[in-house]
C-alpha positions in Angstrom: -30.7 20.4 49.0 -29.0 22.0 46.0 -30.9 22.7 43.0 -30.4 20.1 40.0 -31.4 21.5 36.6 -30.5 17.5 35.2 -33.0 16.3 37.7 -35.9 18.7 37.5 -35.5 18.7 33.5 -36.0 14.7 33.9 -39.0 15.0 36.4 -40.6 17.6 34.3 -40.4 19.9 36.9 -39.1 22.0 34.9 -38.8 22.6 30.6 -36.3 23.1 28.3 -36.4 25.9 25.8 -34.8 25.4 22.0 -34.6 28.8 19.9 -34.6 28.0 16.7 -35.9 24.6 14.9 -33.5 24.0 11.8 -31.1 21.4 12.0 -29.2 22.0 15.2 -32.3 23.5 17.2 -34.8 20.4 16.0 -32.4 17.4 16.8 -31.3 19.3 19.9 -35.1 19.2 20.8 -35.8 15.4 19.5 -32.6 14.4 21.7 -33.8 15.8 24.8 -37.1 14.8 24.6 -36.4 11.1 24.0 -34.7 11.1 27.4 -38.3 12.3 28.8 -37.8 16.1 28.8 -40.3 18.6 28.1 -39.3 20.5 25.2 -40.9 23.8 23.6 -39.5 25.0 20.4 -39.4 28.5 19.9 -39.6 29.7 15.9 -41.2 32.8 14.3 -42.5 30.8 11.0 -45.6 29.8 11.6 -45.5 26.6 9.4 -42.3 25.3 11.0 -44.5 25.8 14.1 -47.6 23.7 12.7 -45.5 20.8 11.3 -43.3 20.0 14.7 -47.1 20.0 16.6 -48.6 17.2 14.3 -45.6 15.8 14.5 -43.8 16.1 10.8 -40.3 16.5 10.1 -40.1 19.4 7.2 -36.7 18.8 7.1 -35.4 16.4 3.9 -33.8 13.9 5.4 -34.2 14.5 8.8 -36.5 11.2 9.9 -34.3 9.0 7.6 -31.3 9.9 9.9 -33.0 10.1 12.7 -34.6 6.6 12.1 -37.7 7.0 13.1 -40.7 9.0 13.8 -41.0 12.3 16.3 -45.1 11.6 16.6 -44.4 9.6 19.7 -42.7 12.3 21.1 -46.1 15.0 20.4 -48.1 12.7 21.3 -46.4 12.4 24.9 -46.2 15.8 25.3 -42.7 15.6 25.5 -42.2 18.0 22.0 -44.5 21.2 21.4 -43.6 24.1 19.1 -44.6 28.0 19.3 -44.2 31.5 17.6 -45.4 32.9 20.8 -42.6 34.4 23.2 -45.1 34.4 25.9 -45.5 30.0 25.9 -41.2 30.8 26.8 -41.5 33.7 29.4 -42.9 31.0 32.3 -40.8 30.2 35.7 -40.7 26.6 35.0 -39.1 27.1 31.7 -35.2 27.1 33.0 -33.0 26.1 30.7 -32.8 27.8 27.0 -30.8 26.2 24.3 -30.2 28.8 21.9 -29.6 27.3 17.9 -30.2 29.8 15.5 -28.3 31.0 12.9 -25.2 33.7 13.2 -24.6 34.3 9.8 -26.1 36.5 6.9 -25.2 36.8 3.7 -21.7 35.2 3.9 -21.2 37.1 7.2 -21.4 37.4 11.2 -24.2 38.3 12.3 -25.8 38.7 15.7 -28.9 40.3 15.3 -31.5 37.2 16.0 -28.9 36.4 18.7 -29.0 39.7 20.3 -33.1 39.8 20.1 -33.5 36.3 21.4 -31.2 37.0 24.4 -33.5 40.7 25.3 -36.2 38.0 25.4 -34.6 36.0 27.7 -33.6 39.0 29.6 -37.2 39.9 30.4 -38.1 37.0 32.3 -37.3 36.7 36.4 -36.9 34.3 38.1 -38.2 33.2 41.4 -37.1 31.2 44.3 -33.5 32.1 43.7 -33.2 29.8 41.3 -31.2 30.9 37.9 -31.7 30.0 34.7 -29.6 28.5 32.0 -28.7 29.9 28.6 -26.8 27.7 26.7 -25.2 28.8 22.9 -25.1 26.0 20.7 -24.8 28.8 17.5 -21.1 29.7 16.1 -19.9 32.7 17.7 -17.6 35.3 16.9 -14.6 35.3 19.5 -15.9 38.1 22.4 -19.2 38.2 21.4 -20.3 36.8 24.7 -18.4 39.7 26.5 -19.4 42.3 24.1 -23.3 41.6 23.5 -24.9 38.6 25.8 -23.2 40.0 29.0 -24.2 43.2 28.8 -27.8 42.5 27.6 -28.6 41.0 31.0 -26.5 43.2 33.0 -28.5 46.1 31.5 -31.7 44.1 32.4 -30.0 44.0 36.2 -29.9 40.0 35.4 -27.0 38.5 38.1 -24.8 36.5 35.8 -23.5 33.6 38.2 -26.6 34.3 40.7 -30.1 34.3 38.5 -28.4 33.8 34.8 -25.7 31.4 33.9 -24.3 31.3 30.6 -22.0 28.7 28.3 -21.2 28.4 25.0 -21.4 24.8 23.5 -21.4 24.3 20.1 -22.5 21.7 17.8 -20.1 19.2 16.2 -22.4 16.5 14.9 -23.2 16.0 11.2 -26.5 15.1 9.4 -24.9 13.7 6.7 -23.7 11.0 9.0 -25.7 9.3 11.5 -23.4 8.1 13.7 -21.7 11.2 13.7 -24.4 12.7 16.5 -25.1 14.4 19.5 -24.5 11.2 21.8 -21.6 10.1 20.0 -19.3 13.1 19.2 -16.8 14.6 21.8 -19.1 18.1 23.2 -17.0 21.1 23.9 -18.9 23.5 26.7 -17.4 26.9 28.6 -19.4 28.3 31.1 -18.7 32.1 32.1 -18.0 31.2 35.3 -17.8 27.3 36.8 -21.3 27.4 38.1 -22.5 27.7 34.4 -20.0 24.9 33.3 -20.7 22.5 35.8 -24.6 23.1 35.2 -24.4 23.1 31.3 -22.3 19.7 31.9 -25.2 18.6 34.1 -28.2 19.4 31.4 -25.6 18.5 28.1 -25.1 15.2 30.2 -28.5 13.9 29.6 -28.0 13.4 25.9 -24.2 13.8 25.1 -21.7 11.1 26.5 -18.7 13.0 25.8 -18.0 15.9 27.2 -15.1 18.2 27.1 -14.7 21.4 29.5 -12.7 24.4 28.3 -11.3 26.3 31.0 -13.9 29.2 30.3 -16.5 30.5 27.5 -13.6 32.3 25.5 -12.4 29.2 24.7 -15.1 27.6 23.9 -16.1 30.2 21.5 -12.8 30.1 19.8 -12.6 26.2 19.1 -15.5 26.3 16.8 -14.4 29.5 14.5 -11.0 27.6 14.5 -12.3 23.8 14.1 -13.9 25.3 11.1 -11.5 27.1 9.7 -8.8 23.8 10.3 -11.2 22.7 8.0 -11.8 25.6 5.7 -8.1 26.7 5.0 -6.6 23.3 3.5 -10.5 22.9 1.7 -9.5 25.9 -0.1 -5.5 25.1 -0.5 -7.3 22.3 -2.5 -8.9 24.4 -4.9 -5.7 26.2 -5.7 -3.7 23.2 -5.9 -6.8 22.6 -8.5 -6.1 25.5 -10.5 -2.6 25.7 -10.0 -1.8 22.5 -12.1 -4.3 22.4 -14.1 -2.4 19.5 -16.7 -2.2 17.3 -13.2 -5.3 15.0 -11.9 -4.5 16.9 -8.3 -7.3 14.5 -6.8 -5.1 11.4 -7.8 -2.6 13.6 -5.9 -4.4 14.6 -3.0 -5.8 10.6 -3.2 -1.6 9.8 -2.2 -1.1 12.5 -0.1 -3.5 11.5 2.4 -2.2 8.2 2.7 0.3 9.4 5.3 -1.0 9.2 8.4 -1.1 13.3 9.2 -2.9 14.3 6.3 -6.3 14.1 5.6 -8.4 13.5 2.5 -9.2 16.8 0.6 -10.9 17.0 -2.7 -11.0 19.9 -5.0 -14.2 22.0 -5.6 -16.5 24.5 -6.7 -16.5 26.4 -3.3 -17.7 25.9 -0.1 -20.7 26.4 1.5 -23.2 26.2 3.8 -23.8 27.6 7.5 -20.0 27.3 8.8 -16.8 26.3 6.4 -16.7 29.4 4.3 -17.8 31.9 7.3 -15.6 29.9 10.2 -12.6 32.3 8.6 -14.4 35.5 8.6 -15.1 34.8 12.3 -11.8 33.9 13.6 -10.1 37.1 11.7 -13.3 39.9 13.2 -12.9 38.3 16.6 -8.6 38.4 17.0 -7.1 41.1 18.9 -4.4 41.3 16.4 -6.4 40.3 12.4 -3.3 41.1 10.6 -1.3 37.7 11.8 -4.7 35.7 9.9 -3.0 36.1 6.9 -3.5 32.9 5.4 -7.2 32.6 6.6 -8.0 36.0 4.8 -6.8 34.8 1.7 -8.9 31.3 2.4 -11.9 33.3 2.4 -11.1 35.9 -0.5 -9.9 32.9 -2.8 -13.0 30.6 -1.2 -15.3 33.6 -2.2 -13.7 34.0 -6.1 -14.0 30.1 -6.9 -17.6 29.6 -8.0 -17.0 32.4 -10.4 -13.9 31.2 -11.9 -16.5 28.3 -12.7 -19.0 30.3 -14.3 -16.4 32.3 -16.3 -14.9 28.7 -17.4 -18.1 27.4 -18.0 -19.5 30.5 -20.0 -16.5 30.3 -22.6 -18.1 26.8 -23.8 -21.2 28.1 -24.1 -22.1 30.7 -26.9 -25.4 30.5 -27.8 -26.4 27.3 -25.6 -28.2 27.2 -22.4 -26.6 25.9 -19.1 -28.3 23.5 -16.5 -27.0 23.4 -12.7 -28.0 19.9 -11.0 -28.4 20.8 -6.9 -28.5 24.3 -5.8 -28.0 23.0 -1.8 -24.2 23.0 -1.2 -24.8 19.4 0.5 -25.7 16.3 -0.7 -29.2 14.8 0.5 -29.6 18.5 2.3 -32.0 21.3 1.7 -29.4 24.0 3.0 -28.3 26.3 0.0 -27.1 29.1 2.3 -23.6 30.4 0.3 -23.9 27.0 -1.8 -21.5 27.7 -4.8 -24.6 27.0 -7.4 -26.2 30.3 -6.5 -22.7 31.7 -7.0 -22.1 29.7 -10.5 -25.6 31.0 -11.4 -25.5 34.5 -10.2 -22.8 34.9 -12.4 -24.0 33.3 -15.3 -27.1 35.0 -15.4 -25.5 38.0 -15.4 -23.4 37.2 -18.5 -26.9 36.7 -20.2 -26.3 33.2 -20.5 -29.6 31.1 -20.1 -29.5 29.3 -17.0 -32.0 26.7 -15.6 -31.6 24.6 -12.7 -33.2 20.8 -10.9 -33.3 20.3 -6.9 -35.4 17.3 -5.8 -35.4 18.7 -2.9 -36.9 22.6 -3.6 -40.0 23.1 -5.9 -40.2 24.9 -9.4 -41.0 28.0 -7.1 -38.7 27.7 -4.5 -36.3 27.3 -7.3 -37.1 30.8 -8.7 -37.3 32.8 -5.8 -34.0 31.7 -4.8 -32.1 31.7 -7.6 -33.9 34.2 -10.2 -34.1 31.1 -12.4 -36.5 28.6 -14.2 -36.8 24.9 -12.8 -35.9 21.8 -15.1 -37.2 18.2 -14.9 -34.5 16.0 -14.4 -33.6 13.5 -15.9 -35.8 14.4 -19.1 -34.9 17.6 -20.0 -31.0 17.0 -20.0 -30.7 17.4 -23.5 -32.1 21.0 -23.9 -28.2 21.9 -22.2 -24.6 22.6 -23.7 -23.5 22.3 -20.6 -24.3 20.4 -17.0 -23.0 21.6 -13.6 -23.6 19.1 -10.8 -22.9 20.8 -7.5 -24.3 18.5 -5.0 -24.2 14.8 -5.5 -28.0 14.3 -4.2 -28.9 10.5 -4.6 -31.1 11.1 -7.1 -28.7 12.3 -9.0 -26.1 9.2 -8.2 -28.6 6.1 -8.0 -30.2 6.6 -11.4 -29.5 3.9 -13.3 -26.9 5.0 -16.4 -29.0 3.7 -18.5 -31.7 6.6 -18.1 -29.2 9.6 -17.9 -26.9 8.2 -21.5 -30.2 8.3 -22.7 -30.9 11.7 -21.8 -27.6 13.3 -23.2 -26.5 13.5 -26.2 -23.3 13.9 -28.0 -20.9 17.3 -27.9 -22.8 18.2 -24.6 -20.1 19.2 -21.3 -20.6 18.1 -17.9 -19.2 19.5 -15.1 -18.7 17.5 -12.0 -17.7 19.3 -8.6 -17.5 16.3 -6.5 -17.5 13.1 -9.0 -21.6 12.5 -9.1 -20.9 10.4 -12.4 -17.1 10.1 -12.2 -17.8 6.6 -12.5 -19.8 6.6 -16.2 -16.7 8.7 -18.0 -16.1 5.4 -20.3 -19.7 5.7 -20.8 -19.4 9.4 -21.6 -16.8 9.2 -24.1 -18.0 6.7 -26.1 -21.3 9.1 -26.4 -19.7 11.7 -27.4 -20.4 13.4 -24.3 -17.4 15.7 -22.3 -16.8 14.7 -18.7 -14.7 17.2 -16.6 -14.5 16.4 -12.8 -13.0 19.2 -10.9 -9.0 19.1 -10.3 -8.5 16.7 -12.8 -6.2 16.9 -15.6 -7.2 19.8 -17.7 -10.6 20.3 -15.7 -9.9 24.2 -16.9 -7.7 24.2 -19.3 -10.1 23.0 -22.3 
């Protein structure tokens, strides 16, 4: 009888394998186990490791998406987290979602990819029955051929006979419920069809959707260039922005999409975050011929200059006063501040010698200053020590305070800066304060 990794996954004959428990890796994990699959998390911090075995969600947000709680799921021994690659390197651990993160510092980066996959390498497998790697992480086009192939052919690893390899990356969005791994249309390439049809088989058990590429090129190329569909116009906004700066370009982006090819894109301070502002870089170092990318070089140089065009704007109002940025995440509601434009804004400040302070509900005071170099604020009280207000993110706590309690903590001649329109909706209120509202792209946003 043929071997079925769907139906030895569901019989707990055999585990699944998630490296990495951040956003993709944990709801990966949570999905899987729902549907009665024994799941070990792999993850070198410790406390990530602790909070997933009693059962707590460390990630903001997370349960509130989700909609409920992942105790059940510990409790049934369905979900169980390690640091220990030996709890992984076990024949009846079979099939290894890999999650983790292929960016650094606003670039590709393969490393934990490349040392995750020598792991993987080491084990054997007995009974002539493969295992399954699956690559949920954005990949640079080639970097299955170039690194992951020849990692287990140097470990003699048959690919096709005792490995089998796809890509399939993540398309769902946490800011979205619905928008998840059941719902969303799942693109998988395996590296040959034996690893398609089995990552179709395993994906099957929690995605509805699924979409096969005709091989694991392709797959690794749709993401890079989903993301930069996204990233390239996202940035064409910001220089529409700055291009006309006597013109409310978001009234005018606000018509635009109204046609039924064009999509609704806003104006901002930068991108940020894991994919947008890398998905670029990624397309242009995997092409066999970079110099065509024109346009999406100039995306991410432009994408990369934004935040401090903001700074430099904002420091000319300045003078002698002190500056407070509301949201160092790049995200609403998300504790992700990887490339977030804030750290840019203040980065850049700071090094004008401006004071700079900053207010994240969802980092502490500390984690506040050992990511950004700065002091934390108390929101809303302290809003009037500020000549100026950046809000990056629109958190809800920033949104559902009642406008009562933030008029009363400004006061008149102070400058707020709005990236995506937090308090667009109290600029009466503003003005008859005495307070400056500038949302960005609207009319004279940077020319004041």
């Amino acid at each position: 009888m043929p071997f079925s990794f769907k139906k030895d996954l569901l019989l707990n004959k055999v585990k699944l394998a998630v490296w990495g428990s951040g956003y993709i890796g944990f709801t990966s994990a949570i999905n899987f186990a729902l549907n009665g699959v024994q799941v070990l998390c792999f993850d070198v911090n410790r406390e990530i490791v602790d909070s997933i075995n009693k059962g707590e969600v460390k990630i903001p947000n997370l349960e509130y998406w989700l909609g409920f709680s992942v105790k059940p799921l510990v409790a049934e021994k369905l979900l169980r987290a390690t640091n220990a690659w030996k709890d992984l390197n076990r024949q009846d651990v079979r099939v290894h979602l890999i999650a983790i993160p292929t960016e650094k510092g606003g670039e590709p980066w393969d490393g934990p990819l490349k040392d995750v996959v020598e792991k993987i390498a080491q084990k054997k497998t007995e009974g002539g029955r493969p295992d399954l790697v699956i690559i949920e992480s954005t990949l640079t086009p080639n970097l299955i051929e170039d690194v992951v192939k020849p990692i287990f052919e140097k470990a003699r690893r048959t690919i096709g006979k005792d490995i089998l390899i796809a890509v399939a990356p993540r398309r769902d969005w946490f800011h979205s419920p619905e928008k998840n791994l059941k719902n969303l249309a799942r693109v998988i390439g395996g590296i040959d069809k034996k690893s398609t049809d089995a990552a179709e088989e395993v994906l099957g058990i929690v995605s509805d959707n699924i979409l096969k590429a005709s091989n694991h090129k392709i797959a690794e190329l749709v993401k890079s260039v989903e993301n930069s569909l996204l990233h390239i116009p996202a940035v064409y906004a910001m220089q529409l922005a700055r291009a006309y700066p006597g013109l409310d370009i978001n009234e005018v982006l606000a018509l635009a999409s109204t046609h039924w090819r064009i999509p609704r894109y806003y104006p901002t301070m930068g991108t940020g975050g894991y994919c947008i502002p890398v998905s670029s870089k990624y397309v242009v170092q995997g092409a066999e011929h970079p110099e065509y990318l024109s346009i999406a070089k100039e995306a991410i140089r432009f994408d990369a200059e934004q935040a401090g065009f903001v700074a430099d704007m904002t420091a000319r109002h300045v003078k002698n006063g002190k500056v407070g940025v509301l949201g160092i995440a790049y995200k609403a509601d998300l504790k992700v501040h990887t490339l977030s434009p804030a750290l840019a804004i203040i980065k850049s400040l700071s090094e004008k010698q401006i004071k700079v302070q900053a207010n994240d509900p969802y980092y502490s005071p500390e984690e506040i200053k050992a990511i950004t170099g700065v002091e934390n604020f108390i929101y809303p009280n302290e809003m009037k020590t500020f000549k100026v207000l950046v809000i990056v993110p629109e958190h809800r706590l920033y949104t559902q305070t009642p406008k009562s309690i933030i008029l009363k903590n400004l006061k008149k001649g102070q400058i707020i800066i709005d990236n995506t329109g937090a308090w667009d909706s109290l600029r009466e209120e503003f003005k008859k304060k005495g307070v400056v509202y500038h949302r960005i792209g609207e009319n004279g946003w940077c020319n004041w």
